[in-house]
N, C-alpha and C positions, 0 to 999 in steps of 0.2 A: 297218540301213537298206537297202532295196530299192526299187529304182522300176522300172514296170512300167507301160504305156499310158497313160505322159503323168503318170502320179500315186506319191506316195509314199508308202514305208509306215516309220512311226515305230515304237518302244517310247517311253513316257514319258519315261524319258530320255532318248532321244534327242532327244522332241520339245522336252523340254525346251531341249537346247543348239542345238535346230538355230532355234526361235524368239528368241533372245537373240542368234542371229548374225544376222538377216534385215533390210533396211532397206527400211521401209515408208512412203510419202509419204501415203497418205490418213489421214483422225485417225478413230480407232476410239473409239466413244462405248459401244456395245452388243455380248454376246455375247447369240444367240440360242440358246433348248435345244431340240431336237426330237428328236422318237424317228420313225425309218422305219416303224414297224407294220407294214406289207411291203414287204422283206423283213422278217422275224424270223429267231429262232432255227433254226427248222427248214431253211430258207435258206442257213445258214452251216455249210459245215462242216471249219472249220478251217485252211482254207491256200485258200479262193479269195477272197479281203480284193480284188482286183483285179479279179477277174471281178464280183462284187459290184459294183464303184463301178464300173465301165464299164458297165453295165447301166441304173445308176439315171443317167447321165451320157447313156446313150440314149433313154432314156423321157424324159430332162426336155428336151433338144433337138429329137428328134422327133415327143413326142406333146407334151408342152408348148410348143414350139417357141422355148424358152430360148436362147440362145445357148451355154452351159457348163452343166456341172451347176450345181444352184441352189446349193447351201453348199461351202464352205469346209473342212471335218471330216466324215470319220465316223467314227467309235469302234467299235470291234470289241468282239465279247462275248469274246476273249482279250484283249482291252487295249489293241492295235496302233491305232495313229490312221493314216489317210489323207487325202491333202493331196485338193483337189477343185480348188473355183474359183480363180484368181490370189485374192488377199489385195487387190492393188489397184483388185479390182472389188467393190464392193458385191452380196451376194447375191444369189437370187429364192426367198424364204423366206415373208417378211410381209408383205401386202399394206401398203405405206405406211409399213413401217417398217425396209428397209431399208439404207437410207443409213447411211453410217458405222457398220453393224455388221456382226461376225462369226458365220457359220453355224455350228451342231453339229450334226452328225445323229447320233444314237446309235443303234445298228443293234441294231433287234428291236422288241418288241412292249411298250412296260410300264402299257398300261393291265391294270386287276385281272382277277385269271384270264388276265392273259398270260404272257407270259415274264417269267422269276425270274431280273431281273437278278444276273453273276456276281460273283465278289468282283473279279475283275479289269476290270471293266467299270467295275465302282461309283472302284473307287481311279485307272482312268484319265480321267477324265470329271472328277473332283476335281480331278486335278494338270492337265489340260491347262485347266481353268478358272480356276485361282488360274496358271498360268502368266500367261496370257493379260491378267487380271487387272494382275496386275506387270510386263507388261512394255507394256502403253497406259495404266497408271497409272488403274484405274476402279476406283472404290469399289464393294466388296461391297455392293449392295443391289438393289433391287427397278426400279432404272431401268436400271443396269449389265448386271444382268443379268435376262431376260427371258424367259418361258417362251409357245410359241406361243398355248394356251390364254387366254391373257390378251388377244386379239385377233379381232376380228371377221373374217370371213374376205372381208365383198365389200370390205370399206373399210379396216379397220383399227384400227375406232375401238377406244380400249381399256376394255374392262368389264371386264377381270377374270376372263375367265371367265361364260355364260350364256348366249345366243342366237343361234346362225350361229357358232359358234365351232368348231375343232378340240379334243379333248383333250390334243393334243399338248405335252407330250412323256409326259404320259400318265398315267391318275387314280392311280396305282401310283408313280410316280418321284419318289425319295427319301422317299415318303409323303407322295403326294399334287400337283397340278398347281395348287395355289391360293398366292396369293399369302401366305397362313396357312402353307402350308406351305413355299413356300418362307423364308421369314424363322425357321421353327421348326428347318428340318431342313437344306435345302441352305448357306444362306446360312453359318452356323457351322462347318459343317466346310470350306468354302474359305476363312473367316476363316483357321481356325485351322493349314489348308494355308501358307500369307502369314506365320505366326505375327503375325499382328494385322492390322488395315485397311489398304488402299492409300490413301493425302493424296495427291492428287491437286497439281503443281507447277508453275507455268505463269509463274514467276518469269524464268526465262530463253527467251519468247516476247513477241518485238518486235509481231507480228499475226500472225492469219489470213489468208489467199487462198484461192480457188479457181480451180483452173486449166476457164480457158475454152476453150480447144481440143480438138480430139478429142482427140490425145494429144500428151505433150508429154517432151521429151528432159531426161535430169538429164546435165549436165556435172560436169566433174570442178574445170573454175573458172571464175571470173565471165563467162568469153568464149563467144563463138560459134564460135571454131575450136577449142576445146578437145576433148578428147577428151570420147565421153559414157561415164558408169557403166558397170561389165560388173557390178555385184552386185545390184542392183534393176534393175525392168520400167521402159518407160516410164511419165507420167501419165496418166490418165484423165479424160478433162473430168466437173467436178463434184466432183471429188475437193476435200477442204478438208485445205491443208495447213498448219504450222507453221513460222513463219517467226523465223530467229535474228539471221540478220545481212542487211543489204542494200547493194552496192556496185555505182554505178556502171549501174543498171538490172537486178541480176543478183540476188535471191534464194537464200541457203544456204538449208534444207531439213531438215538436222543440225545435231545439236549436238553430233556428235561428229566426224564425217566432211564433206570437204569436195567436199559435192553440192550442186549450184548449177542454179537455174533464171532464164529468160527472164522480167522481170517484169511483157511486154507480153501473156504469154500467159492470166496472171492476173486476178484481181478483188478487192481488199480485201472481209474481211467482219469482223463484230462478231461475238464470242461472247458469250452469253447466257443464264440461268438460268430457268427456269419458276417463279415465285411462285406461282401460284394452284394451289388444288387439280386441277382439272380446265380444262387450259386450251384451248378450239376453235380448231383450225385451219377456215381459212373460203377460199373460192377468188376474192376479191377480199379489197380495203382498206375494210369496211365489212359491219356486222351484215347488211345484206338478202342478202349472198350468201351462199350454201349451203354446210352446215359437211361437211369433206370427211372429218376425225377428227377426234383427240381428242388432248392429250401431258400428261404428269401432273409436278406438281408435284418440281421437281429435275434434269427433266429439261433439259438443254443443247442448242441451238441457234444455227445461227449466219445471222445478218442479211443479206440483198444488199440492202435497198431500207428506208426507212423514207418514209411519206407517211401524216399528217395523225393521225397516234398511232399508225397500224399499220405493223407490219412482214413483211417477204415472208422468209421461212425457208430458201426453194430457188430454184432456176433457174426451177422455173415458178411456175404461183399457187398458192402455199399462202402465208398471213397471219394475223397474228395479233395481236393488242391488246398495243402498246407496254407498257401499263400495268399489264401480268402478267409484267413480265419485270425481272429483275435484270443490269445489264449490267457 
């Protein structure tokens, strides 16, 4: 393990253990897969994994005018993962989708006729996915996990794949960027990473919140003079976190460790299932207003407002028809 301009460099094992130690308050619903295409291979050569991510960490701040780099990972074609954006910030990956998920950028080129992904690329991309996997508790499948391709680029909406879209993570990865392929090819071997499915467990979760303030302080117990955490960041407004126990006005956070939030700084919300195949998000509570995407069947959502069968998904307008959702 090395760190080097704010960012870290992993082997799989390591990422493995240094992810199973981490406490994380925002709830992770999605990993995203992207490939950089440039850089590529030609790019890397071997030992500058740093200079690399400080690059793409400059382009996305200065010419994108991002605040961090946009993801969370990058993968190296020797195997080595690098840490990017906090974990308790939401990407700038997919347009509209990403809230509650995690970036991968896999570094190099794997549309066809690009770069021949290596074996150690191929086996670190698997294990840091089925990590990842098990330890936000997300089922291996096509909501969980998401490949950029599958998204429109001004909006978001999801096709699948077809018009205004990126190839990313690229017509070549794993064989192939379609959701055929994923479920043929990717999806089976992080099963079988997991040695079977992640069941997903929400048995020991009192509710949801979202914390309302810019950002918000974890203590170490239910009070305001207590000492705050030295092992996780503060919160992030917007963040949706899980809630175990509650005393006294004070929110635990763990369920393991005892990390305590403010629960004025919060919002109760409802979590939620997608029923319908293809369900419209729309920028009011009612068909006449304009559909902003699209969220597919399975997928998880969670409520701030309900009015007159619709409900609101996020902090701003986005809504969607009560009557497509399991709650």
């Amino acid at each position: 393990m090395e760190t080097k301009n704010g960012f870290t460099k992993l082997s799989p094992k390591e990422f493995e253990l240094w992810l199973s130690n981490i406490r994380l308050g925002r709830t992770i619903l999605k990993i995203q897969q992207h490939h950089t295409f440039i850089p590529s291979y030609v790019h890397f050569n071997g030992s500058n994994h740093f200079e690399r991510q400080l690059a793409m960490k400059q382009y996305h701040t200065v010419q994108n005018g991002w605040q961090d780099i946009g993801q969370h990972f990058t993968i190296f074609p020797d195997g080595s993962i690098v840490t990017g954006r906090s974990l308790e910030k939401s990407p700038a990956c997919i347009t509209n989708q990403n809230v509650h998920s995690i970036c991968i950028e896999n570094f190099g080129n794997f549309d066809i006729n690009g770069d021949e992904m290596t074996v150690e690329q191929r086996e670190s991309i698997l294990t840091v996915t089925a990590a990842l996997c098990k330890r936000f508790n997300l089922q291996v499948d096509s909501n969980s996990i998401v490949y950029h391709h599958w998204f429109r680029l001004d909006n978001g909406l999801r096709t699948n794949g077809g018009v205004n879209t990126k190839s990313c993570p690229g017509t070549a990865f794993f064989g192939g960027n379609k959701v055929v392929d994923f479920d043929k090819n990717f999806k089976p071997l992080v099963i079988e990473r997991l040695k079977g499915d992640v069941k997903t467990n929400l048995n020991a979760v009192l509710y949801f919140v979202c914390v309302t303030s810019s950002t918000l302080n974890i203590r170490s117990l239910p009070t305001a003079n207590s000492s705050k955490v030295t092992d996780r960041p503060s919160l992030v407004m917007g963040a949706i976190l899980r809630i175990y126990e509650e005393k006294d006005g004070w929110y635990k956070i763990s369920s393991s460790q005892s990390h305590w939030i403010s629960s004025k700084f919060t919002k109760q919300v409802k979590r939620a299932e997608v029923n319908a195949d293809t369900l419209n998000v729309r920028t009011g509570p009612d068909v006449k207003f304009s559909k902003s995407y699209s969220i597919q069947k399975g997928e998880i959502v969670f409520l701030f407002e309900e009015k007159n069968g619709w409900c609101r998904i996020g902090m701003e307008e986005k809504w969607v028809s009560a009557k497509f959702l399991n709650f």
